[in-house]
C-alpha positions in Angstrom: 0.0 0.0 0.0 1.2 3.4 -0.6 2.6 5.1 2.7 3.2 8.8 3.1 7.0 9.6 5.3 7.6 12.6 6.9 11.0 13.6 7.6 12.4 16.2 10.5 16.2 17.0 8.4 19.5 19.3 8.6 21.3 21.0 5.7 24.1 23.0 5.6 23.0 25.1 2.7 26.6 26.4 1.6 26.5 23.8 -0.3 23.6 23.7 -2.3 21.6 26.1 -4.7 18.5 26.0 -1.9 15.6 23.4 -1.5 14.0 23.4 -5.0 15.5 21.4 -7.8 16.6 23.3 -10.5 18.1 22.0 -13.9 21.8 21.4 -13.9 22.1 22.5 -10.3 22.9 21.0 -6.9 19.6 20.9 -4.4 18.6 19.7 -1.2 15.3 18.4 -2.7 17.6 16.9 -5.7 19.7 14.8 -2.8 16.9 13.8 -0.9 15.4 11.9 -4.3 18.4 10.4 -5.5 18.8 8.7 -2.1 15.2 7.8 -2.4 15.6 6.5 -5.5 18.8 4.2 -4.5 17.1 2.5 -1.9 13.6 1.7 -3.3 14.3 2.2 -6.9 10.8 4.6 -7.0 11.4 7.9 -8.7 9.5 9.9 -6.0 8.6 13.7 -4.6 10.1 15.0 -1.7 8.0 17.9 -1.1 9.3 20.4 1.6 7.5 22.9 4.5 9.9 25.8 2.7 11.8 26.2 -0.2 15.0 27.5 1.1 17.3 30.2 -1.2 20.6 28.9 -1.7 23.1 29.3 1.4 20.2 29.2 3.6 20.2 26.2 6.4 18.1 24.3 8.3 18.0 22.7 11.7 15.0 21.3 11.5 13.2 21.3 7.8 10.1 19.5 7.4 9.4 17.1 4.5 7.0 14.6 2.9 7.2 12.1 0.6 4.4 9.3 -1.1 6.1 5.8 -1.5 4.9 3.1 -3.3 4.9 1.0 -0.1 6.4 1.1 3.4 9.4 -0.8 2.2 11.4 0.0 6.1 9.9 0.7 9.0 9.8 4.5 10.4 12.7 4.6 12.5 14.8 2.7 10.2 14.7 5.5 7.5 16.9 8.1 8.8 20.3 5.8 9.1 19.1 4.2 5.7 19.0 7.9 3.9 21.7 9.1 5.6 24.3 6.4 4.6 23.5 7.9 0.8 23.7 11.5 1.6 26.0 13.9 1.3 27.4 14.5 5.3 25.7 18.2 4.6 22.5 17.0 4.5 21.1 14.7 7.6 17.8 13.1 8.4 16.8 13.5 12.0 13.8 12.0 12.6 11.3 10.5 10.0 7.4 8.9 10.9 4.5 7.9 8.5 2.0 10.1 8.2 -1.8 10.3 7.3 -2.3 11.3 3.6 -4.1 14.5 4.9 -0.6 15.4 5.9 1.5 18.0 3.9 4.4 19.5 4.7 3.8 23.1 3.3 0.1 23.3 3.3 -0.8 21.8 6.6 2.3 23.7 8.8 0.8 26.6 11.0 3.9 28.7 11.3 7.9 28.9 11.1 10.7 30.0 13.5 13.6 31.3 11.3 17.2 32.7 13.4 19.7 35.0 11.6 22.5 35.4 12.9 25.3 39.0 12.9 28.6 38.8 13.8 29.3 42.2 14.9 32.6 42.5 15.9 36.4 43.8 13.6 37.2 40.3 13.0 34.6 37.5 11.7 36.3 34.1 13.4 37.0 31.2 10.4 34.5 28.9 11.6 31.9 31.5 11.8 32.3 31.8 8.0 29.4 30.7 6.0 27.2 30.5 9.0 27.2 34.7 10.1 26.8 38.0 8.8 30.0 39.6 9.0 29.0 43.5 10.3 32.4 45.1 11.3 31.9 48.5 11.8 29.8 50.3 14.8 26.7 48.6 15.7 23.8 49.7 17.6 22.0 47.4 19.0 19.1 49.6 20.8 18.4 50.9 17.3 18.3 47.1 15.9 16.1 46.3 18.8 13.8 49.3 18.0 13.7 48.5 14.5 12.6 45.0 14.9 9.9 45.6 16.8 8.3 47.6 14.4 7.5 43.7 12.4 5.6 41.9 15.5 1.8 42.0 14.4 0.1 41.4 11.0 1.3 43.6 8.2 1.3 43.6 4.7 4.5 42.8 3.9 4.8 43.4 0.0 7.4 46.0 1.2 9.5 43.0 2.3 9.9 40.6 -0.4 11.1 39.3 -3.5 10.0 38.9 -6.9 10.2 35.3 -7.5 9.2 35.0 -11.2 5.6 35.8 -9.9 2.6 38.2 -8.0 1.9 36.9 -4.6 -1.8 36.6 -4.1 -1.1 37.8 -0.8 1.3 39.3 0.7 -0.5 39.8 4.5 1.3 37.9 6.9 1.4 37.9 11.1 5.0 38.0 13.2 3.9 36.3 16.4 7.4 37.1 18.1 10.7 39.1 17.1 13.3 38.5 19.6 16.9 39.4 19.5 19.5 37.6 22.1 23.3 39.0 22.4 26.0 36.7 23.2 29.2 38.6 23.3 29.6 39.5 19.3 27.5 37.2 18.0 23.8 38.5 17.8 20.3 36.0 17.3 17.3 37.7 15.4 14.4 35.2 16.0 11.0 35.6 13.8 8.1 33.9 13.9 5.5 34.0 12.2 2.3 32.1 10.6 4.3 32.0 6.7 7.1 33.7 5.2 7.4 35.2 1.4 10.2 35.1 -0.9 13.4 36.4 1.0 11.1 38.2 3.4 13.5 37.4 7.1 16.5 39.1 5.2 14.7 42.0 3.5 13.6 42.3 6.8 17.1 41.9 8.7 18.4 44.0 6.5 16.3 47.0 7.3 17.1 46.2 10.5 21.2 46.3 10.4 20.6 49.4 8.4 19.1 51.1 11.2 21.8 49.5 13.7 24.6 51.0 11.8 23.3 54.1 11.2 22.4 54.3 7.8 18.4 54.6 8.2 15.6 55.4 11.1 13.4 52.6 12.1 10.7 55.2 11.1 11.6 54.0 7.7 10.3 50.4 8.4 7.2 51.3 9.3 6.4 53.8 6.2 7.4 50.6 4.3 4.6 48.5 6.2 2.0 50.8 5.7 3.0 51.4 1.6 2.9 47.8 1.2 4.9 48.6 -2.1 8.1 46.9 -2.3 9.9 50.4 -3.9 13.1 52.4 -3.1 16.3 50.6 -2.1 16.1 48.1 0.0 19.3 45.2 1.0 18.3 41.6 1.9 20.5 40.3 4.1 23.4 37.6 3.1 22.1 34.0 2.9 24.4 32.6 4.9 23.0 33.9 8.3 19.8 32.3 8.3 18.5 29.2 9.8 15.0 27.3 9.4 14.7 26.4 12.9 11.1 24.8 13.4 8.4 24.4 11.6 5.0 24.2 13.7 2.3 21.9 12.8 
């Protein structure tokens, strides 16, 4: 019988060009269906919560797929994937599911983390995982600025053109929280969905403020203008995380 298997995975997204399979390019979605392909011979869809941009990662990406029959059982999936992945990529958890289960239609929000390293020098193992910000950085400015997102908004203002109109572009923060820890700064965002590079158009409004370069006033003209016009900087990909997805 056919079985539907959710997976919980990891990704170091350095090393891929995001989630989404893309010809003649190197995906998490394109790894993920080779492996399932390997082990059941089935050419399958792995269809994720989010579709990640490339250098993005995840701690905890959600994920379903429709096999032709339960071929292992659940808890025997994750070392069985993960001995044909690439070591950036690792299945944490996996469970069959109902078929009224979907991985992007049926998840209720996300928790996304960026991450600054504010500080002269950016430490080697921090590359690829931090925003390098060297110069002066204010954070009472970058906490004023975030919390001009909490709430529901139309956030046009703050994202990308992905080849196509959004339908809608409302959307509801539930929580913006920013944690210090000597030079390396956490921006935490959640919220009920997420459009197209929306966290780092968003971070980057943010930094702009913190380094002096705009007034948090600006974020909020944006939020009411709901047009995404004027400069605006998206954050680097390498600073974000998908951290949870809630269900």
């Amino acid at each position: 019988m056919p079985a539907r298997l959710k997976l919980v995975l990891s990704y170091d997204g350095g090393a891929f060009a995001g989630w989404q399979s893309q010809l003649h390019r190197e995906t998490v979605q394109d790894q993920l269906e080779s492996a399932f392909y390997k082990i059941t011979a089935a050419r399958v869809r792995v269809h994720g919560a989010g579709r990640t941009d490339a250098g993005v990662h995840a701690l905890a990406q959600c994920a379903h797929v429709d096999l032709p029959e339960r071929t292992l059982i659940a808890k025997q999936w994750p070392n069985a994937l993960n001995a044909t992945l690439p070591p950036t990529i690792r299945v944490l958890r996996a469970g069959y599911v109902s078929q009224s289960f979907h991985a992007r239609f049926s998840a209720k929000g996300k928790l996304y983390r960026y991450r600054i390293w504010a500080a002269p020098v950016l430490p080697p193992l921090e590359l690829g995982r931090a925003w390098h910000v060297p110069g002066p950085f204010d954070l009472q400015m970058l906490n004023a600025a975030g919390q001009k997102f909490p709430g529901r908004h139309d956030f046009a203002a703050f994202a990308a053109n992905r080849g196509k109109k959004e339908e809608n572009t409302v959307r509801t923060i539930h929580s913006l929280k920013i944690r210090k820890s000597g030079p390396c700064i956490a921006i935490e965002v959640a919220g009920d969905g997420f459009l197209y590079k929306m966290v780092r158009l968003m971070v980057g409004a943010m930094v702009r403020s913190a380094v002096g370069k705009s007034d948090p006033g600006e974020i909020t003209a944006r939020l009411k203008s709901a047009r995404p016009d004027g400069f605006r900087f998206a954050a680097p990909a390498e600073g974000l995380y998908l951290v949870k997805v809630w269900y």
